[in-house]
C-alpha positions in Angstrom: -98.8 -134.6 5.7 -98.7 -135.1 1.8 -94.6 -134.8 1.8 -94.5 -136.8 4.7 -96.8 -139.9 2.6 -94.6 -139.1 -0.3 -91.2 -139.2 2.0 -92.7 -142.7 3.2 -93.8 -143.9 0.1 -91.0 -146.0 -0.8 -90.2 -147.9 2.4 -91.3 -151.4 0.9 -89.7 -150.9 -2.6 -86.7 -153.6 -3.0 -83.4 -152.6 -3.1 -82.0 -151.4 -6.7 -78.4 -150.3 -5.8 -75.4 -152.1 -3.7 -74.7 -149.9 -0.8 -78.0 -150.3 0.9 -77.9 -154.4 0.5 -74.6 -154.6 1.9 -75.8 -152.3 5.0 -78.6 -154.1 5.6 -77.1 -157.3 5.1 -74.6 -156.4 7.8 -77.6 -155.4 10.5 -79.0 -158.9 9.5 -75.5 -160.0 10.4 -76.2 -158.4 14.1 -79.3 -160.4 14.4 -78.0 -163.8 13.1 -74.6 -164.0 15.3 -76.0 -162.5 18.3 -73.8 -160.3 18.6 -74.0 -155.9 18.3 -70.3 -155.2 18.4 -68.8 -156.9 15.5 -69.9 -156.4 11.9 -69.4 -158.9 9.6 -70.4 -159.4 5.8 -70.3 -162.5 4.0 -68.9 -163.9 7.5 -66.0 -161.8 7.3 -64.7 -158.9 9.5 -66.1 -155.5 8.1 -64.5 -152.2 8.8 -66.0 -149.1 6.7 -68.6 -147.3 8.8 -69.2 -146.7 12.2 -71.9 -148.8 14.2 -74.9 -146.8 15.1 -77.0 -147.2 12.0 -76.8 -150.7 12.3 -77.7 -151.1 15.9 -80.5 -149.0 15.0 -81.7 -151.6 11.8 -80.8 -154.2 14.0 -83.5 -153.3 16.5 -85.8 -152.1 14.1 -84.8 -156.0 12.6 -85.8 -157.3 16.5 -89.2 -155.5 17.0 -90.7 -156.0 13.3 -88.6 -159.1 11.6 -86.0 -158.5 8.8 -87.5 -156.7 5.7 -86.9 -153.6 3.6 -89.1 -151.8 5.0 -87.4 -152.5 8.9 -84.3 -151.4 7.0 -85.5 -148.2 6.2 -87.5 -147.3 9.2 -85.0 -146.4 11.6 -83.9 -144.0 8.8 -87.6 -142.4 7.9 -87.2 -142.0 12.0 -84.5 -139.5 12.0 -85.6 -137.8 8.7 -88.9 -137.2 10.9 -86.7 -136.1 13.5 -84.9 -133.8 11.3 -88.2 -132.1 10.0 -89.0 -131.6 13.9 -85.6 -129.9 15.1 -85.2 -128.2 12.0 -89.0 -126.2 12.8 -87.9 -126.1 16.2 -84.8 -123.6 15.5 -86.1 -122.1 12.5 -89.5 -120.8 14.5 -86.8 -119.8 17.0 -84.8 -117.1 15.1 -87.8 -116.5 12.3 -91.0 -117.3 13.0 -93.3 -119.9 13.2 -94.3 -119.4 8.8 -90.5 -119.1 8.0 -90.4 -122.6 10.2 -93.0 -123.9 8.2 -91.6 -123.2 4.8 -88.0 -124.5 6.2 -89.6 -127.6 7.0 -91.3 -128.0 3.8 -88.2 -127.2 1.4 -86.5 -130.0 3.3 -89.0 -132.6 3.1 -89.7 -131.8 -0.5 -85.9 -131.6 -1.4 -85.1 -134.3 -4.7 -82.3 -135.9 -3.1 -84.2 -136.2 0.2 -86.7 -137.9 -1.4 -85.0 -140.2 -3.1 -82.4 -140.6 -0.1 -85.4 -142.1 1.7 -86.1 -145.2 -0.6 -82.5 -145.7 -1.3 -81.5 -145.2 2.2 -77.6 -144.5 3.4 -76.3 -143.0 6.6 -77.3 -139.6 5.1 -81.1 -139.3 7.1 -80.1 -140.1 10.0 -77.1 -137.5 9.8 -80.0 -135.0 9.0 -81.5 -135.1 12.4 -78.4 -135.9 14.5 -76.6 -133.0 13.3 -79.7 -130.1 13.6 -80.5 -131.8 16.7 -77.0 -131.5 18.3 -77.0 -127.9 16.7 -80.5 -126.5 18.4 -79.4 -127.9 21.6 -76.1 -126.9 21.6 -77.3 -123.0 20.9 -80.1 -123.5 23.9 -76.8 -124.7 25.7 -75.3 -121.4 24.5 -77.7 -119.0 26.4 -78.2 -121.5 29.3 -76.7 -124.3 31.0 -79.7 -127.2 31.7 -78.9 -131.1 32.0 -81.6 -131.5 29.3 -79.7 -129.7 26.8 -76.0 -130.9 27.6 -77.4 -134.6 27.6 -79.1 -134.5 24.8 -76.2 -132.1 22.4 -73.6 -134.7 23.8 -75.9 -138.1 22.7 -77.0 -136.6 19.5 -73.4 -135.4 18.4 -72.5 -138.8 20.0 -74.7 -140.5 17.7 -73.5 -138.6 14.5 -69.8 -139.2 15.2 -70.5 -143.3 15.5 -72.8 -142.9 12.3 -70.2 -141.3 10.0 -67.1 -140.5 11.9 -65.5 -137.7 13.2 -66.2 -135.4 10.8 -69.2 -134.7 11.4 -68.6 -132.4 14.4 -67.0 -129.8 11.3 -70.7 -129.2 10.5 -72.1 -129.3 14.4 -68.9 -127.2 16.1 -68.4 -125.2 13.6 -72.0 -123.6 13.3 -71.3 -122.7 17.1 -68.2 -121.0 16.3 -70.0 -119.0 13.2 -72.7 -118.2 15.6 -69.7 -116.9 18.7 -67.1 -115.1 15.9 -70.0 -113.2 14.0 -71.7 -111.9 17.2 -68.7 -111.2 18.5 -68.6 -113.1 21.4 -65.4 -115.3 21.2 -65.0 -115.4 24.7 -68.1 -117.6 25.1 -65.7 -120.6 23.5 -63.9 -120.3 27.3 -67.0 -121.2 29.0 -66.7 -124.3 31.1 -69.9 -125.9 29.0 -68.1 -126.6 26.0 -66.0 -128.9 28.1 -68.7 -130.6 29.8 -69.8 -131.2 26.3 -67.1 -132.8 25.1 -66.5 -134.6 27.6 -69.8 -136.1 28.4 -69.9 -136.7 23.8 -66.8 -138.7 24.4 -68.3 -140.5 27.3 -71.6 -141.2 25.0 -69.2 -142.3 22.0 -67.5 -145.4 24.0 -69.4 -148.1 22.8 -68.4 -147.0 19.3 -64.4 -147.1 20.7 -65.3 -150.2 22.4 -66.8 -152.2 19.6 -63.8 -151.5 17.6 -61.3 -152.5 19.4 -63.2 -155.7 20.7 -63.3 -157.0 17.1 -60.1 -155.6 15.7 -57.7 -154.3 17.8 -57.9 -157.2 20.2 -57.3 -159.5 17.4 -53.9 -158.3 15.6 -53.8 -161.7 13.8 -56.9 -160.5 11.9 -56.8 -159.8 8.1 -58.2 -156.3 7.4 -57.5 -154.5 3.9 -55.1 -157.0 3.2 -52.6 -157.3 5.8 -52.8 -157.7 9.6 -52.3 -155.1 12.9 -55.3 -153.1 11.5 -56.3 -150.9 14.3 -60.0 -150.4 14.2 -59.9 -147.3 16.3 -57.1 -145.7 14.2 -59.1 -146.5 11.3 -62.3 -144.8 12.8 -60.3 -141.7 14.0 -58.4 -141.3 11.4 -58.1 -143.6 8.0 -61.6 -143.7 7.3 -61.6 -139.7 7.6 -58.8 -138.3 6.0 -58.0 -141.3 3.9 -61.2 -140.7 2.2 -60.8 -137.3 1.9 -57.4 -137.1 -0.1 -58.6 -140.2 -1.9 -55.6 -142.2 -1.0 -57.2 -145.2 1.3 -58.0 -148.5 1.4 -61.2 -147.6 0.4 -60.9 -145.1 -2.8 -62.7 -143.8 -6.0 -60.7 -144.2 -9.8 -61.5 -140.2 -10.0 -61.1 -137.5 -7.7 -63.5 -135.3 -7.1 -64.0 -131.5 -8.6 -64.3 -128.7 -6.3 -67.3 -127.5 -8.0 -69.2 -131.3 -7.9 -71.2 -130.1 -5.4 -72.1 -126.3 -6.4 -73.7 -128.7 -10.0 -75.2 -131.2 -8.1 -76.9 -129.4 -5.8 -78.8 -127.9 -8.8 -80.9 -131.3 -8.8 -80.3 -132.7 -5.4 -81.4 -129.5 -3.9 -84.3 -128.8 -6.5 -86.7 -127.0 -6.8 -85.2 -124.6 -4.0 -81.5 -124.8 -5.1 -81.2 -121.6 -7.3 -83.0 -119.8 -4.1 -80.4 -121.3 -1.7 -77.6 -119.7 -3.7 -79.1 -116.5 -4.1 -80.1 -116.6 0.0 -76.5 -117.5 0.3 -75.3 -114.6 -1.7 -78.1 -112.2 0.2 -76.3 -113.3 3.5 -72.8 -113.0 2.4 -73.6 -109.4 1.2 -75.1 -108.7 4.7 -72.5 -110.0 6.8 -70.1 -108.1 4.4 -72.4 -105.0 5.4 -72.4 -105.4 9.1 -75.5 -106.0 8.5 -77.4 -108.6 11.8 -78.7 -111.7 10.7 -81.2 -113.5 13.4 -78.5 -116.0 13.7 -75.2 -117.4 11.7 -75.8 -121.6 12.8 -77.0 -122.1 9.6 -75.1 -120.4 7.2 -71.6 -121.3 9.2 -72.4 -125.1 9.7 -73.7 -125.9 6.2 -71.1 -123.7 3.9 -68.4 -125.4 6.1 -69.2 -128.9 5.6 -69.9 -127.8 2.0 -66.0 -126.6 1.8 -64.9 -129.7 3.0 -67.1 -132.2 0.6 -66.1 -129.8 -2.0 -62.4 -129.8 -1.5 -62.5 -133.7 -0.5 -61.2 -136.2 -3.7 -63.8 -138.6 -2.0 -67.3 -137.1 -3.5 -70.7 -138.8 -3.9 -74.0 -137.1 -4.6 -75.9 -138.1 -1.2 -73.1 -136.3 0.9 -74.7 -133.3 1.1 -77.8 -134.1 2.3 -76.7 -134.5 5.9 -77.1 -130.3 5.5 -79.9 -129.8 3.8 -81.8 -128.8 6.9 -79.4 -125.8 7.6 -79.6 -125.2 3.7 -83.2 -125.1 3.9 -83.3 -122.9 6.9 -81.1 -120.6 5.1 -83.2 -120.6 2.0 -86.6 -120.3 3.6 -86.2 -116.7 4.8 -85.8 -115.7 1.0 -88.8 -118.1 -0.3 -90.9 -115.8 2.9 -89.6 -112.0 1.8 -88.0 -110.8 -1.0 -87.0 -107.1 -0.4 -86.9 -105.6 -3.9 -88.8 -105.9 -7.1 -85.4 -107.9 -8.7 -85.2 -110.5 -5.9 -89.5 -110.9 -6.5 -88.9 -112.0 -10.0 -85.6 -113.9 -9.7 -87.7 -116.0 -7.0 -90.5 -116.3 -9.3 -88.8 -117.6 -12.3 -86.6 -119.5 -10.4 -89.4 -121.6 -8.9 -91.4 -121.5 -12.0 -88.7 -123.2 -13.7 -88.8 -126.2 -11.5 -92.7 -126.2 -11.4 -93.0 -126.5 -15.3 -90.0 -129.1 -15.5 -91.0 -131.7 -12.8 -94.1 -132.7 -14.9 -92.7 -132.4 -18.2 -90.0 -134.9 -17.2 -92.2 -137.1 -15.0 -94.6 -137.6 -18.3 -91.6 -138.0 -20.6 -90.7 -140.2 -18.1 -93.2 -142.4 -18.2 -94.2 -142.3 -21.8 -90.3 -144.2 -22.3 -90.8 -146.5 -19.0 -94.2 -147.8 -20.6 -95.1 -149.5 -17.2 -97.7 -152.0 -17.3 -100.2 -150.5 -15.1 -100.9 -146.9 -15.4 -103.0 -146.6 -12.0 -100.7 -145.1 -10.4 -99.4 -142.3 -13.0 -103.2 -141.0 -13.4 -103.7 -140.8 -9.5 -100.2 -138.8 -9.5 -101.8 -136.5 -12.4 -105.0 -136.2 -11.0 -104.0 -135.2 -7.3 -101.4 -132.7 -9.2 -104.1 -130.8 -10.6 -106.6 -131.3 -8.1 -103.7 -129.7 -5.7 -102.6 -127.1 -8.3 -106.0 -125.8 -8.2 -106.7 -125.4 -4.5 -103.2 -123.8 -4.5 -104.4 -121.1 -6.8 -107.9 -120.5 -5.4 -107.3 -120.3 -2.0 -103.9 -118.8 -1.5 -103.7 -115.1 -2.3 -100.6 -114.2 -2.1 -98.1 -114.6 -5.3 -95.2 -115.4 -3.7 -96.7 -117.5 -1.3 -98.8 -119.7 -4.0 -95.6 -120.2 -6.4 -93.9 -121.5 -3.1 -97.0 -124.2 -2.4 -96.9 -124.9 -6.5 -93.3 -125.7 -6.3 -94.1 -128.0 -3.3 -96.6 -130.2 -5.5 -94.5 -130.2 -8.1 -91.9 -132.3 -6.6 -93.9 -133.9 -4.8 -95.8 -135.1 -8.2 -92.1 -136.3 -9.0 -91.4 -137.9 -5.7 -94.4 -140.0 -6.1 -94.2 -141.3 -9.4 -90.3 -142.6 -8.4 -91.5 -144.4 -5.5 -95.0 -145.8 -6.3 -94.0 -146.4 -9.8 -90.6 -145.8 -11.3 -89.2 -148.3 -8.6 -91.5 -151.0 -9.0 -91.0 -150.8 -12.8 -87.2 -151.2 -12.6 -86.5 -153.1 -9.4 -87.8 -156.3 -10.9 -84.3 -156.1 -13.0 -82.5 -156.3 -10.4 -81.5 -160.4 -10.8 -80.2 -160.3 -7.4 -83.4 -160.2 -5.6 -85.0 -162.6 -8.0 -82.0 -165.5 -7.7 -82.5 -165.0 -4.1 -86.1 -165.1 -3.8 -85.8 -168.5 -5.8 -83.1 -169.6 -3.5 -85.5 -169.6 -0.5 -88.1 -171.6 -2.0 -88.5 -175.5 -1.2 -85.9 -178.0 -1.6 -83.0 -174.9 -2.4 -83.7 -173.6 1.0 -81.4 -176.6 2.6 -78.5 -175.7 0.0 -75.4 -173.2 1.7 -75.7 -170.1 0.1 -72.5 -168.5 -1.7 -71.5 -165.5 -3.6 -68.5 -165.4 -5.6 -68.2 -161.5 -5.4 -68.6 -159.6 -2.4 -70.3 -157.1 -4.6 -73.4 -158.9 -4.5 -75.4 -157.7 -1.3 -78.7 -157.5 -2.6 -78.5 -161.2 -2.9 -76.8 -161.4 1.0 -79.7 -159.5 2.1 -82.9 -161.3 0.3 -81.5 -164.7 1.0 -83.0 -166.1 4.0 -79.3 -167.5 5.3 -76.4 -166.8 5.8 -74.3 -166.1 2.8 -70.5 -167.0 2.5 -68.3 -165.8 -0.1 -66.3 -167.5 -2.5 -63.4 -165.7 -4.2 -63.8 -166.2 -7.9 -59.7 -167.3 -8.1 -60.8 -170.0 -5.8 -63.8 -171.7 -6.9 -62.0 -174.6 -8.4 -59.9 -175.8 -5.1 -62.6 -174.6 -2.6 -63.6 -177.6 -0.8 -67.9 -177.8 -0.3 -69.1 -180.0 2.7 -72.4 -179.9 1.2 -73.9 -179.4 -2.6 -73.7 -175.2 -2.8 -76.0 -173.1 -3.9 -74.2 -170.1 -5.7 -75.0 -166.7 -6.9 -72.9 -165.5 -9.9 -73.1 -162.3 -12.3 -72.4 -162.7 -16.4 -69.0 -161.9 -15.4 -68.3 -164.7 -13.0 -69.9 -167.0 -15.6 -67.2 -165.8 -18.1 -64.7 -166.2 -16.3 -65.3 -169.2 -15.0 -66.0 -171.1 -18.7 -62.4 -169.2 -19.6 -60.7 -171.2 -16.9 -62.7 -174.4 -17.6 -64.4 -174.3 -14.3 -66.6 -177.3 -13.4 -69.9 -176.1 -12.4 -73.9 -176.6 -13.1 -76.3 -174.1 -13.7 -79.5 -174.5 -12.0 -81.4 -171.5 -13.2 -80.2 -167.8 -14.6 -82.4 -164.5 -14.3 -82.8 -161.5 -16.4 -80.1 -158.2 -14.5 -79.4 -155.0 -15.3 -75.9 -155.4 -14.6 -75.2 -151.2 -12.8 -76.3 -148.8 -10.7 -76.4 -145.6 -13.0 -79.6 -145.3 -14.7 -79.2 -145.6 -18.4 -81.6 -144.0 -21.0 -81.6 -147.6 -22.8 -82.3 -148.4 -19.5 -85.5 -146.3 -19.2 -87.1 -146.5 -22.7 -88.8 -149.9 -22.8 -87.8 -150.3 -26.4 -84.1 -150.1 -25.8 -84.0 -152.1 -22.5 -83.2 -155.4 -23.5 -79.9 -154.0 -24.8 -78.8 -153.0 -21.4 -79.5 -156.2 -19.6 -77.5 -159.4 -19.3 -78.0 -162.3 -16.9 -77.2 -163.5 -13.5 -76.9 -167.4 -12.3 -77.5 -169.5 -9.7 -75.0 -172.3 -9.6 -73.6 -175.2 -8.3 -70.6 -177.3 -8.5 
């Protein structure tokens, strides 16, 4: 229940980084036009992701009103969903504890923590794909309409949340699970079929959707050019394009093959030097002939792992789609370590993590000098007061150093949502110019952005916002006075062509995404930050 408040704790925090105001900016979209098959941002035709994530904000949008907090609540859904599945098969193969403790190192994960405030595709991938995978081995040992419907919708769901390759992770824990038990044959069983074949069926709307906005319209500019095939781009561009680095949509580096193996090591904290050594454990055994109580998890989630590893395209949230197979790997080793080595290893590999998480929380928050320090003595307090029910009432070692590690990062978890957030979202000019934008007499003014980079603006506005390309801001024709949003940047360049326009207010920013150290330390912040505008011409 405590990782659960801590999971939650961030839902009404505003938006710091781009990705999630551009998302749900285009669910607002949905709700504003009417319309749940086309996805549009600034007004324009938007083809990046598939559509299931923003049907699901868009209803969440419908039932409570559009707000952060609607935004992320579809996503805390399936992150609840993928706590439930992942108990469901790990209680299944291990036990009921080792479910438990699987359940916990997932909800108590770094990255998952943090995924939860700053909200992607990546929780709902969490319980789509567990979800398809325990049905799909219930389907394995026996054919029921419960099981095919709901491995078909679920894999359905994952496919129109982040494309096709998300069945690597799903199928290919099935096939770990038939080729390590031996039992190939099973792949000829008329199921499978069924199963793809009723997924296909459940993935339509996403096909449909697609082609009603895109392919339907050839005179459409997409990516710079016209005949864009939406459903070309779903099944293939915006798959392998982005994994050789070479599409539309691209990153100035390419990626490492050993990105992920680092960043697991805080993504995946505390439990990430445990994962590797569980990983090596199983290896060994398999190598051995040795029978593990099942191969989903270990097949599934060092297969998707290969493929983010060996993709150019790499971000630091990818992973987390398989942290519940990572954490039902790893939670066999937190439950039983067979030899005095493996005792201490776990040991000091937890007690690392359990000294470090407070250390760098109070360092922390001794540079971020917020202005109320409520919340930082609650966090303290409830670490201690947690630390010492730990020790006195669980007698085990192991056991207790497992709990320890929980509060730990949980102590970290809730100082970055109840206070780290609410100390540096206020920088974020975007939400700021847009708040003022919706107040009295502005509210009547067209909104505009003059880069499409802006979506936390999009988002907080009350309006529809248009976009205005920088090069064009001098011949665009306005039917009305405009109202529009412009960073430091825009400003420049604007005064360098001897633009005619009229501030009507400007708003402290911190102008990127990557946390800075200047950033953090109060003393140092005002180096970081520039300003963003509200203007009109």
């Amino acid at each position: 229940m405590l990782a659960l408040a801590v999971n939650f704790a961030g839902i009404k925090a505003r938006f710091f980084t781009d990705d999630p105001g551009l998302y749900a900016s285009i669910a607002k979209n949905l709700v504003y036009k009417k319309d749940f098959l086309q996805l549009f941002t600034y007004n324009q035709d938007w083809l990046d992701k598939p559509h299931f994530p923003f049907w699901a904000i868009a209803l969440s949008y419908k039932l409570f009103g559009i707000s952060a907090w609607a935004y992320r609540l579809p996503a805390l859904f399936f992150f609840c969903l993928s706590l439930l599945y992942t108990y469901l098969f790990t209680r299944k193969y291990y036990g009921q504890e080792i479910g438990g403790m699987a359940v916990l190192i997932l909800a108590t994960a770094l990255n998952v923590q943090l995924g939860n405030t700053d909200v992607r595709a990546e929780p709902y991938l969490m319980g789509l794909i567990i979800g398809s995978i325990y049905h799909i081995d219930r389907l394995r040992e026996r054919l029921t309409s419960t099981d095919l419907v709901l491995a078909a919708l679920l894999t359905a769901c994952a496919v129109m949340t982040k494309g096709i390759f998300v069945v690597a992770a799903i199928y290919g824990s099935l096939l770990a699970q038939l080729i390590f038990t031996n039992n190939l044959k099973g792949l000829l069983s008329f199921k499978w079929l069924l199963l793809i074949i009723l997924t296909l069926l459940f993935t339509l709307p996403e096909f449909y959707a697609l082609y009603s906005q895109f392919d339907m319209h050839p005179e459409k500019t997409v990516f710079d050019r016209h005949h864009v095939s939406g459903i070309r781009w779903f099944l293939w561009d915006s798959q392998f394009g982005r994994f050789v680095n070479n599409g539309p949509i691209s990153r100035k580096t390419s990626g490492s093959v050993f990105f992920f193996l680092h960043t697991l090591l805080w993504s995946f904290a505390p439990w990430c030097l445990l994962f590797y050594y569980a990983i090596f454990r199983n290896i060994k055994s398999i190598i051995r002939s040795v029978k593990l109580p099942e191969y989903y998890s270990l097949g599934g989630g060092l297969l998707l792992l290969a493929l983010f590893s060996i993709s150019r395209f790499q971000l630091p949230f990818y992973t987390n789609a398989v942290f519940p197979l990572f954490a039902i790997v790893t939670a066999p080793f937190c439950y039983k370590q067979v030899n005095e080595f493996e005792r201490k290893f776990s040991q000091i590999a937890q007690w690392i993590f359990i000294v470090l998480f407070p250390l760098v929380i109070i360092a922390l928050n001794y540079l971020l000098r917020p202005d109320s320090s409520l919340f930082f003595i609650i966090d303290c307090l409830l670490l201690v007061l947690l630390a010492i029910l730990i020790i006195n009432t669980v007698t085990d070692t192991s056991r207790r150093i497992f709990f320890l590690s929980c509060a730990s990062v949980l102590f970290a978890g809730f100082y970055l949502s109840t206070v780290f957030y609410e100390v540096i979202a206020p920088y974020k000019g975007e939400a700021t110019a847009a708040c003022y934008a919706n107040q009295g007499p502005l509210e009547k003014f067209p909104a505009y952005s003059l880069r499409a980079e802006n979506n936390i603006f999009q988002f907080y506005c009350n309006r529809p916002v248009d976009l205005v390309p920088i090069d064009q801001f001098q011949s665009f024709k306005f039917t009305t006075p405009p109202l529009i949003f412009a960073t430091q940047a825009s400003i420049d360049y604007l005064r360098s062509k001897h633009a005619n326009f009229r501030i009507v207010r400007s708003f402290i920013n911190y102008p990127q995404e990557n946390i800075l150290p200047k950033f953090i330390n109060k003393a140092t912040r005002g180096q970081v930050l520039n300003r963003v505008y509200l203007i009109t011409k």
